[in-house]
Structures are given as structure tokens and as C-alpha cells.
DOTI-705222 format. One record per residue (C-alpha): residue in one letter; y, z, x. Coordinates in steps of 0.2 Angstrom, whole numbers, padded with zeros to 4 digits, always signed. Each point is the difference from the previous one (the first is absolute). Last residue first. Layout:
AYZX;...
% end
This chain:
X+0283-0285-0215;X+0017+0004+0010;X+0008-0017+0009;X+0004-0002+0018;X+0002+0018+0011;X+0006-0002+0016;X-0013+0002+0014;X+0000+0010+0016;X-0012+0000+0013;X-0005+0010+0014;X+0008+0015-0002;X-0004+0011+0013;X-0013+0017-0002;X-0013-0009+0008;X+0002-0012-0014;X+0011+0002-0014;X+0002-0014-0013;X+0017-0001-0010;X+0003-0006-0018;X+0015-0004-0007;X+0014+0001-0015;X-0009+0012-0011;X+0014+0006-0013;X+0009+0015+0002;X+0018-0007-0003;X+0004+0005+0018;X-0015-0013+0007;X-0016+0008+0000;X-0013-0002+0015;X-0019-0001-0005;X-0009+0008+0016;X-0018-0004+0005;X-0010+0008+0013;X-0015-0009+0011;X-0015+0009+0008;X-0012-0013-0008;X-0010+0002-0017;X+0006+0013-0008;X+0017-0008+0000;X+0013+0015+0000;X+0015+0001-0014;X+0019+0005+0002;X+0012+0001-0012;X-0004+0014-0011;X-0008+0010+0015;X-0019-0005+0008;X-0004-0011-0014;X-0017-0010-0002;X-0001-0019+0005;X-0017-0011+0002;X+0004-0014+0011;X-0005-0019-0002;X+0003-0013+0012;X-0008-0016-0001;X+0018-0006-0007;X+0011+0016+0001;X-0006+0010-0014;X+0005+0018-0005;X-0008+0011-0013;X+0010+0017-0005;X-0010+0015-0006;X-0005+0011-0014;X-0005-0014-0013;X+0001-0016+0009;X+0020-0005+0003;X+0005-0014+0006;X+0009-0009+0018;X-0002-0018+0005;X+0007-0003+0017;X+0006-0017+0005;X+0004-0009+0014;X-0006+0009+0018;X+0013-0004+0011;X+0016-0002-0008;X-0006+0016-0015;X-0001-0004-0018;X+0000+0014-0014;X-0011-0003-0016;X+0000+0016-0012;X-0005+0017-0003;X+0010+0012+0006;X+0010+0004-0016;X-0020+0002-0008;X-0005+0015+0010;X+0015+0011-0007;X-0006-0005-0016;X-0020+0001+0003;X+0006+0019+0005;X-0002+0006+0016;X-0016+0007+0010;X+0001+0011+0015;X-0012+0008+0013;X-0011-0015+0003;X-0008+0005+0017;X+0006-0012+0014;X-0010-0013+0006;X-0013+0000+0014;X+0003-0014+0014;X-0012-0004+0012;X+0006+0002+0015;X-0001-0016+0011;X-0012-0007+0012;X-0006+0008+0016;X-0022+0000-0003;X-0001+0007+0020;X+0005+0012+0012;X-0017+0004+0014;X+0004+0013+0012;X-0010+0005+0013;X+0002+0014+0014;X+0016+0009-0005;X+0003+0015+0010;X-0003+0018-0004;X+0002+0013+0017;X-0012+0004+0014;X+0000-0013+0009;X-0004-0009-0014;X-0010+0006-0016;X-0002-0018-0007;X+0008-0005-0017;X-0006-0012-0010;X+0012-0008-0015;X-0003-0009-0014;X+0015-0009-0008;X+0004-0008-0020;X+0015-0008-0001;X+0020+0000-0009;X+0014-0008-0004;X+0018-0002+0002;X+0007+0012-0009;X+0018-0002+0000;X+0015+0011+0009;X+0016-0004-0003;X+0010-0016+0010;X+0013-0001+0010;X-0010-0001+0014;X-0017-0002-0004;X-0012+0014-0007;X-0017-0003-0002;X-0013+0012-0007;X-0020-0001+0004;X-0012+0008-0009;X-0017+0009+0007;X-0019+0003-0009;X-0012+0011+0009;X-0014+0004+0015;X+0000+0011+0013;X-0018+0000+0010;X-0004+0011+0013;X-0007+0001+0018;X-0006+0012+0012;X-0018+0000+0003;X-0003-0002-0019;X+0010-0007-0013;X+0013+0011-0011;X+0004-0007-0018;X+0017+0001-0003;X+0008-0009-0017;X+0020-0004-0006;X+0002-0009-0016;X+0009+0015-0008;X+0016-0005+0000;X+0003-0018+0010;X+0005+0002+0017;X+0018-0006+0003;X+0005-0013+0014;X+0018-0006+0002;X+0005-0018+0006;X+0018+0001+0007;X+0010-0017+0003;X+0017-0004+0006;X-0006-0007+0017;X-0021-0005-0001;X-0010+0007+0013;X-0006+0017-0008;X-0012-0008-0014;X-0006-0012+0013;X+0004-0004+0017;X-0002+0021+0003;X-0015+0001-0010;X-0009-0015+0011;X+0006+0009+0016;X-0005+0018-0005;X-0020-0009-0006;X-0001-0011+0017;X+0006+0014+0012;X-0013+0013-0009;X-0013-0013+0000;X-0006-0013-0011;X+0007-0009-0016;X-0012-0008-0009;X+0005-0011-0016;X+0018-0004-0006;X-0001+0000-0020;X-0015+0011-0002;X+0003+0012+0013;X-0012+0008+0010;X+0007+0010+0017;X-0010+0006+0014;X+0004+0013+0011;X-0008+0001+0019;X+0016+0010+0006;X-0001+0011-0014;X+0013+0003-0014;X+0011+0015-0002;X+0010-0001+0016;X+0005-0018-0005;X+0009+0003-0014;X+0009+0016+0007;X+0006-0016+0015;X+0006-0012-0014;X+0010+0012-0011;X+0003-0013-0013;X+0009+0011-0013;X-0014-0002-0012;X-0015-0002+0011;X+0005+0014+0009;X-0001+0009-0017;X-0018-0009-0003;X-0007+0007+0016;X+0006+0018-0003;X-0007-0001-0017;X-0018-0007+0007;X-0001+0014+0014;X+0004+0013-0014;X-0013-0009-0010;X-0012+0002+0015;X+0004+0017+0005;X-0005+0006-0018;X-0016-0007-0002;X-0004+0005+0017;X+0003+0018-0005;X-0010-0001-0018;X-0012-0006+0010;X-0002+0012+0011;X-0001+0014-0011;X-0014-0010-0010;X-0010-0002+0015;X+0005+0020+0005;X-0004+0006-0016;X-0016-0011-0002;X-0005+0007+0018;X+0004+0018-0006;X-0011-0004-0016;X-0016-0005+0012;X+0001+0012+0010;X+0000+0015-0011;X-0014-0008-0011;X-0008-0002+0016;X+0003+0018+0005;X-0009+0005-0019;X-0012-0007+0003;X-0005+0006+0019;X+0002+0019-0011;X-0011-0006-0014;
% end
């Protein structure tokens, strides 16, 4: 009973002290992660380097293979900290991040990151975002990126607001109408039930208010102001994109 119960002993002081080590490399490795990716920001090329190993190699799914520290801090420094006027910004996305520890000294970090741009004169935009694994190697006695694969960048995919306000089929109907824009031609705006339908040849957007005058396309990140003269009727209709207006049309006609 006695040699029993020692093993017993053993064996939960070894899951202690593998759990309790986990827990620690778990912990240095996104800390290593968050200093890389604020170096990343401000384009500290040499606190970059520190925390990726000499033999790095990087996976990308638009550029290919990067390898080498030298090869990885030059490529990042032509890049997305080598154009005047411009500042790309990383941000992890909430939640996405996961550690799993490898043996003999490895780990994996894996997640979901956006990119923001901001050009001169310009406000920030979301730019897009990707998918990355990352291995990191115990090196010399600190965390250091080993491998790094970033892949499926695209867009992000847009999820509309919540419908928080409904107006009146009256309030609805003074928007409804054709309005004519230089660049696009016509926009057909009616009213279906609760919300606001707009077509713009192949184009069709489903339109619920955000205020009285202001409405948001379920299907694309796109606002929609109707602009009143002094009288208080509709005089034109302006698209906002990216928080700019990107096209303005003069009402034509009501239905």
C-alpha cells in the first residue's frame, strides 16, 4: 500500500509540474507574440528580429517562402514599413488565439489577425484580414518564431448591424423614389414592409434605418443618407463607404 501510495504521489506532482509548465510556456509565448506584433506596428525592425530565429521560415499565401531572420526583417521592411505616408496596423482578432505546447521545446500559436491602414490624410480603414499558424522554438533560452505560415487573406466579411429602429410606412414612403447619380444612372428606391429596397441595375440592397435619415444595406458595409432641402423634402441621396461619401445622387421623380 505504502509503494502505492508513493506512486500515486509521484505521479500527481509530475502532472502538477507538466501542467505548471505549461501553463508558463503558454504564457511566455503570447507575451513573445504581443511584443512581436507591437514591433510589428511601429516597425521596430531590430525587436522584430530578436524574436524570430535565425533559421526562420515564413509561409505566405500571396508571396511564398521567406527564409532567414535577414530575409524575413528585410522583406517586412520593403513591405508594409517601406511605403512613405503609409501605416499598416496589426490587431489579433478576440478570442481566435490558441497554444498547444510541442515537445522538446516547441509550441504552436495559432489565430485570426486584421490589418488597418492609415494613409496620410486619411482615417484609419480595415483593410483586411488572414488566418496564421505560428511555431515557436525555445531559443537560446527565450521564445522566438520558428515557422510561420499566414494564409486565406481576403476581405472581412461583413455582418450587418442589428435592426434597432423601425419608422412608420409614411416616413418610409417620402424616401422612396428614383434619384439619378453621374456615374451610376439611376437608383430606384421603395418601400417593402419594414424596410427600404434600393436597385441600382444588378444591384440590389436591402435597407433598414440606423436614425430617421440614415439606413444600412444588409448586404454590404454601405450607409445611406436621404438629404432634405430647407422645405423638408428629399432632395438627394448619398452613399458612404469607408466612412466617405462615395456618391451622391439628386433625387428624379417620387413613385
Amino acid at each position: 500500500m505504502k509503494i502505492a501510495r508513493r506512486t500515486a504521489a509521484v505521479l500527481f506532482l509530475l502532472a502538477a509540474a507538466t501542467a505548471g509548465a505549461k501553463e508558463n510556456a503558454d504564457g511566455q509565448v503570447r507575451s513573445a507574440d504581443a511584443r512581436f506584433w507591437q514591433a510589428y506596428n511601429t516597425c521596430d525592425m531590430k525587436a522584430m528580429g530578436d524574436l524570430l530565429t535565425a533559421d526562420v521560415e515564413f509561409y505566405h499565401d500571396k508571396t511564398g517562402l521567406t527564409v532567414s531572420r535577414e530575409a524575413v526583417v528585410e522583406s517586412l521592411h520593403k513591405g508594409p514599413c517601406g511605403t512613405p505616408g503609409m501605416r499598416l496596423r496589426r490587431e489579433a482578432v478576440a478570442g481566435s488565439l490558441e497554444f498547444h505546447p510541442l515537445a522538446g521545446g516547441y509550441a504552436i500559436l495559432s489565430g485570426r489577425h486584421r490589418f488597418y491602414v492609415e494613409e496620410a490624410g486619411k482615417p484609419e480603414r480595415l483593410d483586411g484580414q488572414a488566418d496564421f499558424t505560428s511555431v515557436w522554438k525555445r531559443d537560446d533560452g527565450q521564445w522566438r518564431m520558428h515557422r510561420v505560415l499566414s494564409y486565406d487573406h481576403g476581405p472581412v466579411p461583413y455582418t450587418p448591424p442589428r435592426v434597432t429602429m423601425a419608422l412608420p410606412s409614411s416616413t418610409l414612403a417620402t424616401y422612396a423614389g428614383r434619384y439619378r447619380s453621374p456615374r451610376i444612372g439611376d437608383i430606384l428606391v421603395s418601400v417593402e414592409g419594414d424596410h427600404l429596397k434600393l436597385t441600382a441595375g444588378s444591384f440590389v440592397a436591402t435597407l433598414y434605418p440606423e436614425t430617421p435619415t440614415r439606413f444600412f444595406a444588409m448586404e454590404r458595409d454601405l450607409r445611406f443618407d436621404f438629404e432634405s432641402g430647407g422645405d423638408g423634402d428629399v432632395r438627394a441621396l448619398a452613399v458612404y463607404e469607408n466612412g466617405k461619401v462615395s456618391e451622391r445622387a439628386a433625387r428624379a421623380g417620387s413613385n
